[in-house]
C-alpha atoms as one frame of an Amber mdcrd trajectory, in Angstrom:
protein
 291.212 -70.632  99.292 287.779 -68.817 100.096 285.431 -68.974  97.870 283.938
 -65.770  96.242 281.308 -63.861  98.090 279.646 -60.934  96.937 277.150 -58.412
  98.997 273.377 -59.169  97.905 271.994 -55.479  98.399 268.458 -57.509  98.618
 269.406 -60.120 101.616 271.645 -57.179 102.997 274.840 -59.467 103.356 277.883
 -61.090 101.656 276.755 -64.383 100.378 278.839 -66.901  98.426 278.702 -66.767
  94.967 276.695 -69.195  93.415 276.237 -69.084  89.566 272.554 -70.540  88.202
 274.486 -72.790  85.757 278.599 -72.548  86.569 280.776 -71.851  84.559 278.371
 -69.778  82.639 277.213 -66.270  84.380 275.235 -63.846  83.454 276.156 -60.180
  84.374 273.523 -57.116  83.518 275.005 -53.309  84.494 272.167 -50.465  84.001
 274.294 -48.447  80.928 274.133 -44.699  81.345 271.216 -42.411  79.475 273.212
 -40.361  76.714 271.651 -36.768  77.004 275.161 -35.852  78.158 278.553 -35.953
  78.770 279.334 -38.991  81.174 280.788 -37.632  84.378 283.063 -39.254  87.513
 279.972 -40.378  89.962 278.490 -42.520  86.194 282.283 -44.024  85.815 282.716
 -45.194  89.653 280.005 -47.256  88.993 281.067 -48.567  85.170 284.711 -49.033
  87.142 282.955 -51.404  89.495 281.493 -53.702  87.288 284.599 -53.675  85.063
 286.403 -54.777  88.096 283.386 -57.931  88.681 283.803 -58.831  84.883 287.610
 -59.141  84.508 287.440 -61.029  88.099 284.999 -63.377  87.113 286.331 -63.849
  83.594 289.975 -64.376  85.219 288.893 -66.803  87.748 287.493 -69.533  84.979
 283.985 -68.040  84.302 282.353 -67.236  81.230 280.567 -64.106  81.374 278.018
 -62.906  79.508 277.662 -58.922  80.216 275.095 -57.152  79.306 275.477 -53.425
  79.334 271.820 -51.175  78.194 272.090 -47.516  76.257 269.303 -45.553  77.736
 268.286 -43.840  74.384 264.505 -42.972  75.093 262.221 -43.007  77.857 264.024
 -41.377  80.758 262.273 -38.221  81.731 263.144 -34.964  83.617 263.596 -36.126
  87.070 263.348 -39.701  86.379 259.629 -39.986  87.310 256.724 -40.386  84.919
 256.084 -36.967  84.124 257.983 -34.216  81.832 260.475 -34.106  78.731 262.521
 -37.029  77.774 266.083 -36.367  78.376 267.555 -37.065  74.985 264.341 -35.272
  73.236 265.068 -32.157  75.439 268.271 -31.719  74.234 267.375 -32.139  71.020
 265.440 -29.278  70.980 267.759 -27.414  72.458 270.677 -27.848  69.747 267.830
 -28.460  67.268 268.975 -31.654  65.884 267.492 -35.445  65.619 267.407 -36.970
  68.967 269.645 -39.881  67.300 272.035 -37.709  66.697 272.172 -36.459  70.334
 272.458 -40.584  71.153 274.830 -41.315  68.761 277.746 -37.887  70.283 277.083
 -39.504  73.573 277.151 -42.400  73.154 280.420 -42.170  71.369 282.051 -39.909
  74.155 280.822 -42.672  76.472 282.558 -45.166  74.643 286.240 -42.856  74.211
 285.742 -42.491  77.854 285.727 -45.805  78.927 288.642 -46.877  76.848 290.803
 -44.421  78.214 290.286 -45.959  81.193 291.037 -48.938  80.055 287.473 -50.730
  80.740 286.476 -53.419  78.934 283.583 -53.347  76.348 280.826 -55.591  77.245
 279.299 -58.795  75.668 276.010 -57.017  74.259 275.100 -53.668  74.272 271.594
 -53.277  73.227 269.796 -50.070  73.078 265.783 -48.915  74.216 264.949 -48.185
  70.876 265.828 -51.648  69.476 264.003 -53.539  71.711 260.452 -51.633  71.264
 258.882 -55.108  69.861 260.098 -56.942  73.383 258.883 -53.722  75.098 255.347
 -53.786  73.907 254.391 -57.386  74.542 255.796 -57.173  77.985 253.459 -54.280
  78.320 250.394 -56.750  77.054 251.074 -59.909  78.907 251.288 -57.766  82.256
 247.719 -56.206  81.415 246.952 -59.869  80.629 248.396 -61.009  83.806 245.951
 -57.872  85.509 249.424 -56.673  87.347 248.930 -52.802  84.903 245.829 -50.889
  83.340 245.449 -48.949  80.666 244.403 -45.115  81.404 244.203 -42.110  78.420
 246.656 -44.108  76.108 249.049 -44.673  78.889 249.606 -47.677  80.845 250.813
 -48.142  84.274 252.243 -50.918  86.617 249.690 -51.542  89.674 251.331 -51.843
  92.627 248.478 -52.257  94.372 247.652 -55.597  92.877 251.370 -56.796  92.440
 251.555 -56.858  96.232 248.304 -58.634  96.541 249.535 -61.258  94.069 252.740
 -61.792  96.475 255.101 -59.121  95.214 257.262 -56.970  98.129 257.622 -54.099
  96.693 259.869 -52.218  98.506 261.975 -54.934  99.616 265.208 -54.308  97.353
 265.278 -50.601  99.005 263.674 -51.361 102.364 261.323 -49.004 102.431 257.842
 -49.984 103.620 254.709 -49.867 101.001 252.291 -48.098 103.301 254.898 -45.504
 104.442 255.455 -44.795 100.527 251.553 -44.254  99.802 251.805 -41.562 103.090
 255.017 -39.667 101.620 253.549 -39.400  98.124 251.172 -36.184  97.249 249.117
 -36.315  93.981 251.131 -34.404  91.651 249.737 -33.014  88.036 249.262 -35.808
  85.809 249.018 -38.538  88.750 245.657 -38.139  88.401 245.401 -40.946  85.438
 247.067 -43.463  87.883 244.988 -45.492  90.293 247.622 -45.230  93.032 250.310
 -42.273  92.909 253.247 -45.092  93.240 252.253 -47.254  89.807 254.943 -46.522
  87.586 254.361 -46.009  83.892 255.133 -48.578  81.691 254.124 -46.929  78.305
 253.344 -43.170  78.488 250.783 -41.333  75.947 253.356 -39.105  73.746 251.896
 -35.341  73.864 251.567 -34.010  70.226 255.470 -32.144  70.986 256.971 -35.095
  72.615 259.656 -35.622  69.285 260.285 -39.695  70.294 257.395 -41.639  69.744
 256.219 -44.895  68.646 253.047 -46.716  67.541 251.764 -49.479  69.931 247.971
 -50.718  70.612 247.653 -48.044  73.312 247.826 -45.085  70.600 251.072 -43.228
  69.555 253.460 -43.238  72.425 256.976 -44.335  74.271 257.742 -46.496  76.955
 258.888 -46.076  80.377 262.219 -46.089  81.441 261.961 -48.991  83.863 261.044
 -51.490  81.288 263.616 -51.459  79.058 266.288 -53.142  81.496 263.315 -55.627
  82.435 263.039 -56.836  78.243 266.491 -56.560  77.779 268.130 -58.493  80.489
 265.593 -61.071  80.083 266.185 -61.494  76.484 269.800 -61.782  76.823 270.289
 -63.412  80.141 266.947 -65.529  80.700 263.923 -65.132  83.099 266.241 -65.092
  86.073 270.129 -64.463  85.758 273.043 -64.374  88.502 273.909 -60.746  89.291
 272.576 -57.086  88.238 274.529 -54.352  89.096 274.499 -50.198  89.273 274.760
 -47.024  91.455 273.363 -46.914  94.508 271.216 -44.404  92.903 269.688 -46.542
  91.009 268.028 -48.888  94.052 264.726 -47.275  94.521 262.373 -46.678  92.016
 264.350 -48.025  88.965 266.016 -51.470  90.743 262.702 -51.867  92.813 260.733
 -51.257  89.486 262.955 -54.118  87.727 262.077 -56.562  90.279 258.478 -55.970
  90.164 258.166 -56.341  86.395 260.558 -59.741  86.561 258.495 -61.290  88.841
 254.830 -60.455  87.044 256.055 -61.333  83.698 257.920 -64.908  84.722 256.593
 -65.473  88.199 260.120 -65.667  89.473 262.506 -63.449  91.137 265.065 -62.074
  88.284 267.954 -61.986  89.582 270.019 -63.571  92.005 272.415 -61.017  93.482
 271.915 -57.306  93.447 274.980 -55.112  93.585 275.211 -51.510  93.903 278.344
 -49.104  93.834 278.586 -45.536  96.503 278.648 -42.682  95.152 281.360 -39.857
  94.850 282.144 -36.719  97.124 284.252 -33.689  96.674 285.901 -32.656  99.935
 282.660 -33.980 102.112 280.623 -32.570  99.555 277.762 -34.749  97.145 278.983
 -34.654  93.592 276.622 -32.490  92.299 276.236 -30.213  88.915 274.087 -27.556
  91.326 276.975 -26.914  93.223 280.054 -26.740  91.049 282.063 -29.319  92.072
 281.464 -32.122  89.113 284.078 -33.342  86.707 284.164 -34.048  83.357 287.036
 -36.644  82.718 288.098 -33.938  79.928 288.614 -31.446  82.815 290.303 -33.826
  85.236 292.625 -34.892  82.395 293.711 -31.040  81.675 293.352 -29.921  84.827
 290.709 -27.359  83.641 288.616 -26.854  86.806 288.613 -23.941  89.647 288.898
 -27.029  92.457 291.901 -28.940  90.509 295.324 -27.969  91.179 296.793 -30.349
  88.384 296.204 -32.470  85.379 295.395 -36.482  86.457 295.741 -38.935  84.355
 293.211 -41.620  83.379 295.453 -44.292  84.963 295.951 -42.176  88.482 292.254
 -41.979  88.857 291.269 -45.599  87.863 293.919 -46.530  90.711 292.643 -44.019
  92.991 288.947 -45.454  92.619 289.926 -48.797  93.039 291.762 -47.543  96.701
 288.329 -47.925  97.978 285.659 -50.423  98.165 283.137 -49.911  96.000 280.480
 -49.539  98.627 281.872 -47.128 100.543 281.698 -43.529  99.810 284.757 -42.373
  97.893 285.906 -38.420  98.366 287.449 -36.519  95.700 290.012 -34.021  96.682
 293.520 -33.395  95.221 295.267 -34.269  98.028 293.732 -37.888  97.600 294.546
 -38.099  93.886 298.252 -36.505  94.253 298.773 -39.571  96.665 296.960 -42.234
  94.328 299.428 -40.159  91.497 302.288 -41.364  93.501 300.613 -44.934  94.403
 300.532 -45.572  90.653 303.529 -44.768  90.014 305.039 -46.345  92.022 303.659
 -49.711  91.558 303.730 -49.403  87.528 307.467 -48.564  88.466 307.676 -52.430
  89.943 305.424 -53.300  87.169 307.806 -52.504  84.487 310.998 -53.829  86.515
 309.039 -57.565  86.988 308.235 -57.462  83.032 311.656 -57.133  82.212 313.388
 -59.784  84.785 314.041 -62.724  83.550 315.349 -65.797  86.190 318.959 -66.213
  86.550 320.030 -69.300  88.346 323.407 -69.861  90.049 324.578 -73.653  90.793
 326.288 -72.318  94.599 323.091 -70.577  95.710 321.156 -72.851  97.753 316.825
 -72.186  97.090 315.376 -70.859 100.707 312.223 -72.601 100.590 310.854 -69.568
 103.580 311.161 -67.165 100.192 308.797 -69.376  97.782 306.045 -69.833 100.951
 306.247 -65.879 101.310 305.166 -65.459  97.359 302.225 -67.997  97.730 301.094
 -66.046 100.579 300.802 -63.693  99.416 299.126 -64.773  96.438 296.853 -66.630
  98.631 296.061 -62.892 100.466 295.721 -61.496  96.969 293.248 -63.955  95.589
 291.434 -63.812  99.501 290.943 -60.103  99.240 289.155 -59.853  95.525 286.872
 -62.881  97.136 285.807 -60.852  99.808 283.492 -59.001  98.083 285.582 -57.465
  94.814 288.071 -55.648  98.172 290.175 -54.452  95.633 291.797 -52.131  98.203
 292.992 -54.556 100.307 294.213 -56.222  96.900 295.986 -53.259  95.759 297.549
 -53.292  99.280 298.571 -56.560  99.458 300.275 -55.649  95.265 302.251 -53.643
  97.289 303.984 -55.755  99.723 304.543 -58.071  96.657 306.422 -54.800  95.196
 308.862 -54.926  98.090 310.169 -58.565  97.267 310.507 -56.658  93.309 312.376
 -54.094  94.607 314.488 -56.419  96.415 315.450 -58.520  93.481 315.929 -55.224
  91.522 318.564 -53.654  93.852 319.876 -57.730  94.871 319.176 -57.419  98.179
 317.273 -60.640  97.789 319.167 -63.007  95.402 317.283 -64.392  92.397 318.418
 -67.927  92.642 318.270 -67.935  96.589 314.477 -67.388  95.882 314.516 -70.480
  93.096 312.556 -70.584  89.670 309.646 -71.656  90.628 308.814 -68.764  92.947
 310.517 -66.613  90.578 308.097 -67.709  88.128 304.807 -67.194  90.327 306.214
 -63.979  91.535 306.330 -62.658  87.983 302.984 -63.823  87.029 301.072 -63.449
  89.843 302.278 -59.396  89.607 301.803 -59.376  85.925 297.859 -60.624  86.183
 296.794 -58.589  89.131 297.924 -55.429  87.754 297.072 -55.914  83.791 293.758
 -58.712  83.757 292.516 -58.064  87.698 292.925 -54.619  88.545 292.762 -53.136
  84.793 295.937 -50.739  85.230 298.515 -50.018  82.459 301.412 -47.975  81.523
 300.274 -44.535  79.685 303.337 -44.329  77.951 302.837 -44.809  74.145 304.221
 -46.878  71.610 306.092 -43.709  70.298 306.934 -42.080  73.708 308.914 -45.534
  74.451 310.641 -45.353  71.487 311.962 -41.776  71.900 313.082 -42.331  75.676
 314.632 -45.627  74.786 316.470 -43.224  72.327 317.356 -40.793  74.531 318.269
 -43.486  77.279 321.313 -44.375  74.696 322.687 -40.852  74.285 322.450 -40.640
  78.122 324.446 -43.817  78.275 326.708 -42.287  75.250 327.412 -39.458  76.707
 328.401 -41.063  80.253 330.477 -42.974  78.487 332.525 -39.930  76.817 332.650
 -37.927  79.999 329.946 -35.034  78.663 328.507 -34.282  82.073 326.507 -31.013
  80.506 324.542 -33.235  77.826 324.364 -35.971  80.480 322.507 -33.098  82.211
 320.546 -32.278  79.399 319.298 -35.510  78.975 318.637 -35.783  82.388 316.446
 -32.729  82.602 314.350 -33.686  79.608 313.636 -36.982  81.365 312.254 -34.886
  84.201 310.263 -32.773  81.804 308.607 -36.092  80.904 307.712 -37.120  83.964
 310.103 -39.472  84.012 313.652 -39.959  86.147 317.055 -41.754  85.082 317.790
 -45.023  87.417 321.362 -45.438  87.175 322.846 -47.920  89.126 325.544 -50.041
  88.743 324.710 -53.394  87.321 322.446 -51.442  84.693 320.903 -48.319  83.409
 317.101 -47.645  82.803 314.346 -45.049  83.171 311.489 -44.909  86.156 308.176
 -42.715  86.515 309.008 -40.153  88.689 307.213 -40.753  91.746
């Protein structure tokens, strides 16, 4: 089997993956900034690295990841200038900024388990890290790589690069053609060169988060905390760092240039970086109406949704693409991944239920046991090529077929043998659940009532009363949900 390779944004290719001390790994993810109510473009990316953990994890490694809260320090168009995010809104409702963190951070967290992604090893916050924050500040004025200028202090860029730094490298843009695309904007004027990025910022007397430090009363920058944090939790230099593609230039490009003039080393190892999400060929954007809140996508409660989509239906509809390519949102994508999910959870619940029946005059084809390891083989091939979980989800579905098969016995159980019975069943089980993250959204209760309803249905065949057989049927369909009734059994199916 291939190895794993991943694509290292910084070298620009897939490379094999490589851990700095296998089986151990250590995974950072930039977390979002909870001013707000995470939308679809923040969850691709959360999706992607959910997909990297549970790989990792369920190919033998022992992940360590390390998720941030932005809860201070990100301003108003993510530069160095303006009103902190959080302390804006806080203003607005007229509340503590804490309590702004603490509803979005909470909605962040209801989101993600809804669809079904995993929390992470640590999730440390800005604010509890200011100790880490301010001595990184002093050994890099130590180290001469920042300066000091009206209680603010900046990162010299200037001087990195002179020291050996590349800054610029991680994005590929060039240094000089930076310096000639950036004007002198109000406030630049404390910085030596208009690219140094702030690394503590002076707090103006209405600024509301603020801290004391040896600079005067102030807050740091936003690009720090992910430097302090990973470090603390991962080490000087750790195997991958992930998040959006947005994210690559200043922020990622930032991170690399604080690494390496704290610990004289390059950080991190791989750098990996999700697309973004469009709406029929358009940018996701807020400006021009066409964003979703998972709320509205769930009740169907926007002008460009024709329907209600379920948590499940859009995790499986995200995971249809590679998570560098550019992924389009339109309904007639997510009515097809509706019916894509349905149909394999369909196969899903049929393999969960089979159990291996044997029969002493069947003779095992040995053909049907090299077809299930092949396409295990092409499962586990297409996750090692870069996290293709498209391809993966493609291949799921050609092992559906030999499901189906078995299901409707045009494939006999024993002919295929125990043993690729047995691998068929698991290999099905673990993709779906532990690989690609999906699940039924049926609940506990729901189950209970259709299994219910399921015996009245079978009741009622039984005594010949076709109009309640009816009934039952049409509350089935009410539910989604369709009656399979065949001859060697009857059960109950998503409709697809």
């Amino acid at each position: 089997m291939q190895p794993l390779s991943l694509y290292n944004t910084l070298s620009r290719q897939k490379e094999p993956f490589e851990p700095i001390s296998a089986p151990n790994v250590g995974l950072y993810v930039c977390g979002p900034t909870v001013y707000n109510y995470v939308h679809l473009g923040n969850l691709r990316t959360f999706l992607t690295f959910d997909s990297l953990f549970r790989y990792l994890t369920f190919i033998g490694y022992k992940v360590r990841y390390v998720r941030n809260i932005t809860d201070v320090g990100h301003l108003v168009g993510d530069g160095d200038e303006g009103e902190d995010k959080i302390g804006r809104m806080a203003k607005l409702e007229q509340i503590e900024p804490m309590e702004i963190v603490q509803r979005y951070t909470n909605d962040f967290h209801d989101v993600l388990l809804q669809f079904n992604m995993r929390p992470p090893s640590i999730e440390p916050t800005a604010t509890g890290h200011m100790i880490e924050q301010i001595e990184a500040v002093k050994l890099l004025i130590d180290k001469g790589l920042a300066y000091e200028s009206n209680g603010s202090v900046y990162f010299d860029i200037e001087q990195y690069n002179k020291n050996g730094g590349d800054y610029g490298k991680l994005s590929g843009r060039i240094l000089e053609d930076l310096l000639n695309e950036t004007r002198d904007l109000d406030g630049q004027s404390e910085k030596r060169n208009p690219l140094d990025f702030a690394l503590w910022k002076n707090a103006s007397p209405e600024h509301l988060m603020r801290w004391p430090s040896p600079w005067g009363i102030g807050f740091p920058g936003w690009h720090l905390e992910c430097t302090c944090m990973s470090t603390k939790y991962l080490g000087t230099q750790f195997d991958i760092h992930g998040g959006g593609m947005d994210l690559k230039f200043p922020h990622h490009e930032c991170e690399i240039a604080q690494g390496n003039g704290l610990n004289d080393r390059a950080p991190v190892r791989y750098w990996m970086h999700s697309n973004m999400l469009t709406v029929n060929g358009q940018k996701m954007s807020k400006s021009l109406g066409n964003s979703f809140l998972p709320s509205q996508l769930f009740a169907g409660d926007h002008p460009l949704l024709d329907q209600a989509y379920s948590p499940m239906t859009v995790r499986f509809f995200m995971l249809q693409s590679h998570y560098r390519s550019t992924l389009d949102f339109s309904n007639d994508a997510l009515k097809a991944a509706q019916k894509g999910y349905k149909r394999l959870v369909n196969g899903y619940r049929l393999i969960k239920s089979m159990t291996y029946l044997s029969d002493e005059g069947v003779e095992v084809d040995p053909k049907q046991g090299e077809e299930i390891a092949n396409y295990k083989q092409a499962l586990f091939a297409a996750m090692n090529d870069d996290l293709n979980t498209a391809v993966t989800i493609g291949h799921l579905f050609s092992l559906l077929k030999k499901v189906n098969q078995l299901d409707t016995r045009q494939v006999s159980m024993a002919k295929l043998g125990e043993e690729a019975f047995d691998q068929l069943k698991t290999t099905f089980i673990q993709f779906f659940e532990e690989v690609l993250g999906l699940q039924e959204e049926i609940t506990r209760d729901q189950s209970a009532m259709v299994g219910g309803m399921l015996d009245l249905y079978r009741e009622y065949k039984t005594q010949r009363l076709y109009d309640k057989v009816d009934q039952v049927r049409t509350y089935f369909k009410s539910q989604g949900l369709v009656i399979r009734d065949m001859k060697h059994r009857i059960d109950w199916a998503y409709e697809e």
